[in-house]
ZAFIGU-725047 format. One record per residue (C-alpha): x, y, z; residue in one letter. Coordinates in steps of 0.1 Angstrom, whole numbers, plus 5000, padded with zeros to 4 digits. Last residue first. Layout:
BEGIN
XYZA/...
% end
This chain:
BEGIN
435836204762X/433036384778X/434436524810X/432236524843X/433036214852X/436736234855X/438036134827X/440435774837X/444035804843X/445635424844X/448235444869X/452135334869X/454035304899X/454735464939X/456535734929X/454835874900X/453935724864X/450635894848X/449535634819X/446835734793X/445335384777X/445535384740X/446835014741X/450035124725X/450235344757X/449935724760X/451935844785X/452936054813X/455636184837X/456436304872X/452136254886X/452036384926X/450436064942X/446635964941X/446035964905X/444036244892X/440436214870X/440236444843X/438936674829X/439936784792X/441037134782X/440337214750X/443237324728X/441437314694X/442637064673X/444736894698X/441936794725X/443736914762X/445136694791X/446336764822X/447736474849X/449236674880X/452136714899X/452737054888X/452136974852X/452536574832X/451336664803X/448836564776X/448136644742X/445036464724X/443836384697X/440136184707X/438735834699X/439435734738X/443135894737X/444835914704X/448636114709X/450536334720X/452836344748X/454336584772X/456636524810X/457936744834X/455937064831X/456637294858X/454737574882X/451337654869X/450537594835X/449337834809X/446137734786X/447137564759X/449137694728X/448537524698X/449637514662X/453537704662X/455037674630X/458437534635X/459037464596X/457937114594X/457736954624X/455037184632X/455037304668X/453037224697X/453037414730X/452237334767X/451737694781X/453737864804X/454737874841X/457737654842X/458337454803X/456537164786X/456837154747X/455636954716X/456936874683X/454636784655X/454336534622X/451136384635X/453036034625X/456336154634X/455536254671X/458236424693X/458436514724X/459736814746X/459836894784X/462037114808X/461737434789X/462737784805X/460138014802X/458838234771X/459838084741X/462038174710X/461637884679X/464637754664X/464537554634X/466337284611X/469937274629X/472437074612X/474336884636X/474436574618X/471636414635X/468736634620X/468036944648X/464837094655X/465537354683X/462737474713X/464037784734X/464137914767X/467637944770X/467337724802X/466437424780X/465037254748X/465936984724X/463936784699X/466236574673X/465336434638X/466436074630X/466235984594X/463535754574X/460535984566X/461036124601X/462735894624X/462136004666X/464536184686X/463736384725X/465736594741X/464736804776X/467037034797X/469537174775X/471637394802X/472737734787X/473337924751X/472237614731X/473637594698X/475937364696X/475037004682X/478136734690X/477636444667X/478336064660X/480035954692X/480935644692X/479035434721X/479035084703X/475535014705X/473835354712X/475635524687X/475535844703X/473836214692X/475336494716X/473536794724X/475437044740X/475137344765X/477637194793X/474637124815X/473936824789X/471336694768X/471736324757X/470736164723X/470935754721X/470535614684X/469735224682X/470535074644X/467434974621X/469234794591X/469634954559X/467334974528X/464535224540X/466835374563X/467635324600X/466435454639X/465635274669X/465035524699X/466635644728X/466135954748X/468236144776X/468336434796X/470136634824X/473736464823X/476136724845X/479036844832X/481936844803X/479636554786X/481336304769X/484936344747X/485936234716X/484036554701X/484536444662X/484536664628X/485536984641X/486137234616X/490237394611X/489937414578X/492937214567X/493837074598X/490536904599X/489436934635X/489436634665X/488336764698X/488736654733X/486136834757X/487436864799X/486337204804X/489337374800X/490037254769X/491237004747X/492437034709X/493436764684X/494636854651X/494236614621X/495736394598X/494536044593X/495935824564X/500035874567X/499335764605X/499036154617X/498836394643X/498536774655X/498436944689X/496337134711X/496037224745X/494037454772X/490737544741X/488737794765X/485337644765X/483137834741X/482637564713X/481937634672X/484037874667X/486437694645X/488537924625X/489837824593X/493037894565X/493938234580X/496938294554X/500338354573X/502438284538X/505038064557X/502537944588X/499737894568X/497037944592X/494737754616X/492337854643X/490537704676X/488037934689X/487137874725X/486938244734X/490538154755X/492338094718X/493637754708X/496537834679X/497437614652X/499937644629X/500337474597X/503637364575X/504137304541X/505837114513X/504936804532X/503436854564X/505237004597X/501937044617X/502137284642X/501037334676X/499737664699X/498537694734X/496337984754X/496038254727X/494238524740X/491338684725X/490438804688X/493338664670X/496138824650X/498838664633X/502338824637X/504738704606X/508638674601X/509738864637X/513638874639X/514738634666X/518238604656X/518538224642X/514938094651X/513238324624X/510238404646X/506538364638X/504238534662X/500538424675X/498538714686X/496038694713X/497538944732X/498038654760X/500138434746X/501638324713X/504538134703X/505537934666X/509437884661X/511437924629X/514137674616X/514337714575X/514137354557X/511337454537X/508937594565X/510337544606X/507537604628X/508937374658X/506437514683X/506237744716X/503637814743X/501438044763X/503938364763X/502738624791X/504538934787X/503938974750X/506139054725X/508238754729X/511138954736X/514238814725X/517738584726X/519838454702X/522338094700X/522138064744X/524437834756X/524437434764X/527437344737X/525337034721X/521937244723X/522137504711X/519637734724X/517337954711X/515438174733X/512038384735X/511538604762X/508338784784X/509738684822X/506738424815X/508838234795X/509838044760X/511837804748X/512937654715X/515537414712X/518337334693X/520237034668X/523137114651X/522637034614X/522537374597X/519937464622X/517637154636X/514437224664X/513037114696X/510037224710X/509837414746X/506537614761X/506037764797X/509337834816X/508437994847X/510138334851X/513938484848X/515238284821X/518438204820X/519537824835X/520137554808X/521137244826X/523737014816X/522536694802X/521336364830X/521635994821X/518635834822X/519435594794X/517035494768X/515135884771X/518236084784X/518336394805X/517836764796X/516937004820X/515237354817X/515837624848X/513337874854X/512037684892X/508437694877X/509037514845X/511437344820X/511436984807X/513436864777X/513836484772X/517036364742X/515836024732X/518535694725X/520535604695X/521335894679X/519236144691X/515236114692X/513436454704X/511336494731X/509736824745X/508236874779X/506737194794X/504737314821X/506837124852X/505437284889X/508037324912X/511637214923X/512237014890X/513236684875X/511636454902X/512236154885X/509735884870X/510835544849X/507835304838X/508234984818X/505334764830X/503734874802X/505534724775X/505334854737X/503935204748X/507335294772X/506735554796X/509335824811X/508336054838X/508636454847X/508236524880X/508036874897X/504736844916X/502436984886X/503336674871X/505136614834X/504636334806X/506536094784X/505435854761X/507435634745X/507835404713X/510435154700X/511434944676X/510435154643X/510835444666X/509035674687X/508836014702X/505636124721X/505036434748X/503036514775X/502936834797X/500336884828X/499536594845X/498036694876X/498636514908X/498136154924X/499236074884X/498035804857X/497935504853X/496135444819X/492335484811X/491835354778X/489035444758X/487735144731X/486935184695X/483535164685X/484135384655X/487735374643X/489635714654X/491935544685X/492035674721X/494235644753X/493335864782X/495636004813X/494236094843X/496036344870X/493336564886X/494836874858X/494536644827X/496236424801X/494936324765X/496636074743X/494736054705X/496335724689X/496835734647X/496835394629X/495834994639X/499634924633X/500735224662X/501235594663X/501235834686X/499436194693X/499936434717X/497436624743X/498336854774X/496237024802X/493036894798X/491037064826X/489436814854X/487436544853X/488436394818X/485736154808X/485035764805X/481635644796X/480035394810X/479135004802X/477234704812X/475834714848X/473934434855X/470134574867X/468434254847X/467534414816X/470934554814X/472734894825X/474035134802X/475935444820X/476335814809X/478535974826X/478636374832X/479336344867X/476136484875X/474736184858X/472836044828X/471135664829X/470235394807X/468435094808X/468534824785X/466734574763X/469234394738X/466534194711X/468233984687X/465533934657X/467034284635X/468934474655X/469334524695X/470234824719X/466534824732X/464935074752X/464535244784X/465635624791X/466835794820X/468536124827X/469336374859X/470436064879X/472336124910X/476036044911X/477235784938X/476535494920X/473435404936X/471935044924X/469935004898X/466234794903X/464934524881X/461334414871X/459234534899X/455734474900X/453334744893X/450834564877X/450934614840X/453334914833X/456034674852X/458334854874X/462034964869X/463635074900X/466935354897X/469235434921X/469835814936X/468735734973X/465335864969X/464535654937X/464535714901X/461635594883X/462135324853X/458335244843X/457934934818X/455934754789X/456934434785X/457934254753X/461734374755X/462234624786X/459834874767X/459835254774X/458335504805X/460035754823X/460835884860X/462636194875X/462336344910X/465936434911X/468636314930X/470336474957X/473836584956X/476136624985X/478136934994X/481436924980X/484836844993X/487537064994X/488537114954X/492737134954X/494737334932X/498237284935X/499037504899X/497937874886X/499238084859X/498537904826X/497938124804X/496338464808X/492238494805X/491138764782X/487238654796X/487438424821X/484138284831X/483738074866X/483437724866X/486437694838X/488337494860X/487437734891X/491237764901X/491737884861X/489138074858X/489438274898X/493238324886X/492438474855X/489938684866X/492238844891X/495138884867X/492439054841X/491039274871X/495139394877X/494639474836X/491539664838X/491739844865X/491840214853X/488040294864X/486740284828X/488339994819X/487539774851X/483439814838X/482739474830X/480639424863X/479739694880X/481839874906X/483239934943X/486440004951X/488739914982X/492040044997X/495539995001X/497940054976X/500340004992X/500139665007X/498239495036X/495139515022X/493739554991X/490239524985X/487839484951X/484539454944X/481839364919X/478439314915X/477639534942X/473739494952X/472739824942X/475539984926X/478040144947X/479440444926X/482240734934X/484440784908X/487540554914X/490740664938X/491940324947X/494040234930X/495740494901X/495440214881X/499540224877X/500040084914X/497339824908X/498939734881X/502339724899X/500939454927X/499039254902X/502739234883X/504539144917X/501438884929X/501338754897X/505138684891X/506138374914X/502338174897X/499738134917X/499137864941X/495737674947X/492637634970X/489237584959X/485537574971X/481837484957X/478437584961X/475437474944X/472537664946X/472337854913X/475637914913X/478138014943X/482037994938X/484538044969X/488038074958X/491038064981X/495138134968X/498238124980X/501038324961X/503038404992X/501638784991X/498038654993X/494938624966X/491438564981X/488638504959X/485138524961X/482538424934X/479138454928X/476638304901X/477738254866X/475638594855X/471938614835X/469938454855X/471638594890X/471238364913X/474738364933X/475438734927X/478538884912X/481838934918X/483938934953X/488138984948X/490239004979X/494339084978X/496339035003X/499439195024X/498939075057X/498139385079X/501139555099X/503139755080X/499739835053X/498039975085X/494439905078X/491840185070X/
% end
């Protein structure tokens, strides 16, 4: 064994296997004495790196629960294929154990594994599961650069106005659209960098004003609407890294959502559908604290860096920017507050010291030095007219200060050793602060002496809490690591909702209004922006595109019997959603959760005037959604599905998965009608349809053209085009198209068949 005197003290972490189906691949990290960190993660082929600093106390509080573990005497057991190890070296106690994953409680590790976990979350940005993940314990993380993506062997057929068309995505990731007809090219896309995993044609118009487009998904998790002639039109704009921080500000058009993340973007957002999202300078590093104070003549945000800056931004005139390096390390609080005639700035983090400075002015306040660990939530408060602020700290405290003399009013232990976050929860005039951390319990303190009002209990931990000061009452909200956003009555402490609805760890949350709109808005770890009714706590928007990779698309006109036909665009997404667009303005109209891993296939036709959703994917199942998220059936299958369509005059749904049967299913009700023989390998492409007098369901399987009659499942010979076959049709015309590489060809029977 090493000699702890002369070994670096560190700390190495390996979990699971890279292709595991039913794990989040492997993932090795490396913790040192100095607080640096390394993380390797391996899943399902793609493999991706990290470095990043921890936090002053994990290394001293991973240290002493590895010392109270009773490390590293553990029954004796080395699984086959270790799922899970961990080595100490360097420090006492030095060792290494061996077990399966999930089982830290019964070896006595459970609480240095939670440290561990946390850190390989957090570095990860959510790639690898946390489960009881801390707060916010990590900051300078930097991704090395990843290996490079390939494009997929992917191609469809739609309508570029009066021409019938094949879009087929080419080796070096762009996109050529050929002519069903004779194979000439219509337009081509350029690369942008990020392969696409999605394409659909169609047209964006209403009424006589035909708007053909293209449209592509990416591993970026854009999606991006070219037109007819290859000129690119629009794309979406996501976060790309965790969103650390979100407040709310108002203007004369009503309520603005601002949203800040951990690679340093800041987005600007309204509620009317259609309405644009601004990207605004942002940060060379994360963003990790914003706050918003205004005025009937002025209005400013402010925000914090993971480098130690904390800057000042007016909203009336852009050019107006003041930035100061407030603190020594990373800043994970702000809090403004107006004062007389100008605004009074909070900031605390890393170095334990908070500073006050002036908003109008600059003119620094006397700092406020005390606690003994990073300083992780401030709010501002008012007793008996002095004003004070809240703060609260990993060294497990809760203060309130006054703030005119600089000293501490009371003094007391959050309850928890890892507070996430404070808020102004004052109820009927009385001051009393909001926190909650890693218990998952969020506590209500009278702000004069620290006595405990209420202790609200969630089922993992709380990782950010806000508060909505409403007339005759006042709401907390909590975001938990399971993803569940809930809010109670913060005087009576009545559980008024709990989304579940997501998974992603919810990072930020915080409430708005314009006197028409109130709601909380929530981000998360994954990137998602969320807007829930305060009263119940449901979503009713995702802002936000796709958290990862695009894998599917479809577009299709869709309207009621008395209302103009509008364009609807559904995408599928790595990130286990469904998300229904307005194709012509981009609003989103509904996030449909349900899927338990990648949706790899969507389709959408109208059905007896509304649009019904197809989607299938890794969870080997088929779902039957109507576009307001309600899900109409879920049918079980056997492989993972990679193909669905839908036809609303035969009233069916069909499937194409890896190794299984092509499968049709009544629209009504999910009742299963055919099974064909099984498929070898992968089905990229099904259609139904009339084909030479006959019903008939054909697929695009292995490369090849197949095709069976639909009554009965016979399989139909057929003559095979000369390139491997990526998708198929059935034209207007009635003519069966196999589109490959090279173009569109007309499958003939082979002459043997009797169709």
């Amino acid at each position: 064994m090493a000699d702890p005197a002369t070994e670096p003290a560190r700390v190495d972490y390996r979990v699971g296997a890279e292709f595991d189906p039913e794990g989040s691949g492997r993932f090795e990290l490396t913790l040192l004495a100095d607080g640096s960190a390394t993380l390797a993660h391996r899943y399902r082929g793609v493999h991706r790196s990290w470095t990043a600093r921890v936090d002053d106390v994990v290394w001293p509080r991973l240290v002493d629960a590895l010392r109270g573990s009773g490390f590293p005497d553990a029954p004796p057991f080395r699984p086959r294929g270790a799922v899970q190890e961990l080595a100490v070296t360097g420090v006492e106690p030095a060792g290494e154990v061996w077990m399966r994953r999930g089982s830290g409680a019964e070896v006595g590790l459970a609480a240095a594994l939670r440290i561990l976990d946390s850190v390989a979350h957090q570095v990860s940005g959510g790639a690898v599961p946390g489960e009881g993940t801390l707060p916010r314990i990590v900051s300078g993380i930097v991704a090395a650069e990843g290996e490079e993506p390939f494009p997929a062997q992917l191609a469809v057929v739609g309508a570029l106005g009066p021409r019938a068309v094949a879009g087929i995505v080419r080796v070096d990731g762009g996109v050529t659209v050929l002519a069903a007809s004779d194979g000439t090219v219509v337009t081509e896309l350029p690369p942008t960098g990020s392969p696409p995993r999605g394409l659909a044609i169609g047209d964006l118009g209403t009424g006589d004003e035909p708007f053909p487009v293209v449209v592509t998904g990416s591993d970026d998790g854009l999606i991006r609407l070219w037109g007819a002639d290859g000129t690119p039109l629009t794309r979406q704009v996501r976060h790309t890294g965790p969103v650390t921080a979100v407040t709310t500000s108002m203007d004369p058009a009503g309520l603005r959502i601002w949203t800040a993340d951990l690679a340093g973007g800041l987005l600007q957002r309204g509620l009317e559908p259609g309405g644009p999202v601004l990207t605004w300078p942002g940060s060379p590093v994360g963003i990790t604290a914003l706050a918003w104070a205004g005025t009937a003549d002025y209005r400013m945000l402010v925000l914090a860096t993971d480098d130690g800056r904390v800057a000042r931004r007016s909203l009336d005139d852009p050019a107006e920017l003041e930035v100061w390096a407030a603190h020594t390390g990373p800043v994970d609080a702000v809090a403004v507050m107006g004062v007389d005639d100008d605004f009074l700035i909070a900031s605390g983090g890393a170095d334990r010291v908070i500073r006050l400075r002036g908003g109008l002015t600059g003119k620094p306040g006397p700092d406020l030095p005390g606690h003994g660990a990073t300083v992780t939530g401030l709010a501002f408060g008012v007793i008996d007219g002095r004003l004070v602020l809240g703060s609260c700290s990993l060294d497990g405290t809760v203060r309130t200060w006054d703030v005119d003399a600089r000293e501490t009013l009371a003094q007391w232990s959050a309850g928890d050793p890892w507070p996430a976050g404070i808020a102004d929860a004052r109820t009927h005039g009385v001051q009393r602060w909001a926190t909650g951390g890693a218990d998952g319990v969020v506590r209500i303190w009278d702000a004069r002496g620290g006595d405990q009002v209420l202790a609200l209990e969630g089922d993992s931990a709380v990782l950010c809490v806000a508060t909505a000061l409403m007339p005759g009452r006042t709401l907390v909200a909590a975001g938990h690591q399971d993803g569940t956003l809930r809010v109670w009555d913060a005087l009576t402490g009545q559980l008024l909702g709990a989304d579940r609805s997501g998974t992603e760890p919810v990072t930020s949350v915080e409430f708005g209004t314009d006197g028409r709109v109130a709601a909380f808005v929530s981000g998360t770890i994954a990137g998602s922006v969320r807007v829930h009714n305060p009263a119940t706590a449901e979503v009713g928007l995702v802002l936000s595109p796709h958290t990862d990779q695009v894998l599917s698309l479809a577009l299709a006109p869709v309207g009621g019997p008395d209302g103009p036909r509008r364009p609807v665009l559904v995408s599928g997404g790595a990130d286990r959603t469904v998300r229904v667009w307005a194709a012509d303005t981009g609003w989103p109209r509904a996030c449909l959760m349900g899927h338990t891993d990648l949706v790899t296939a969507v389709a959408v036709a109208e059905v007896a005037g509304r649009p019904l959703i197809a989607s299938g994917g890794y969870d080997r199942t088929v779902r039957l959604w109507d576009q307001s998220g309600a899900a109409l059936w879920t049918q079980e299958l056997l492989s993972i599905v990679y193909a669905v369509a839908i036809d609303a005059d035969l009233g069916v749904v069909l499937t194409g998965g890896l190794d299984d049967a092509v499968r049709v299913f009544s629209l009504a009700g999910g009742r299963e009608r055919l099974a064909t023989e099984p498929v070898e390998g992968p089905v990229t492409s099904v259609a139904v349809g009339a084909w030479r007098g006959l019903p008939v369901v054909v697929a695009a399987g292995n490369g090849a053209v197949l095709c069976w009659t639909l009554v009965r499942g016979v399989a139909v010979p057929l003559a095979q085009p000369a390139g491997p076959t990526l998708a198929v049709a059935l034209s207007p015309e009635g003519e069966l198209w196999a589109v490959g590489a090279g173009g569109v060809t007309v499958v003939e029977p082979s002459p043997a068949s009797p169709a």
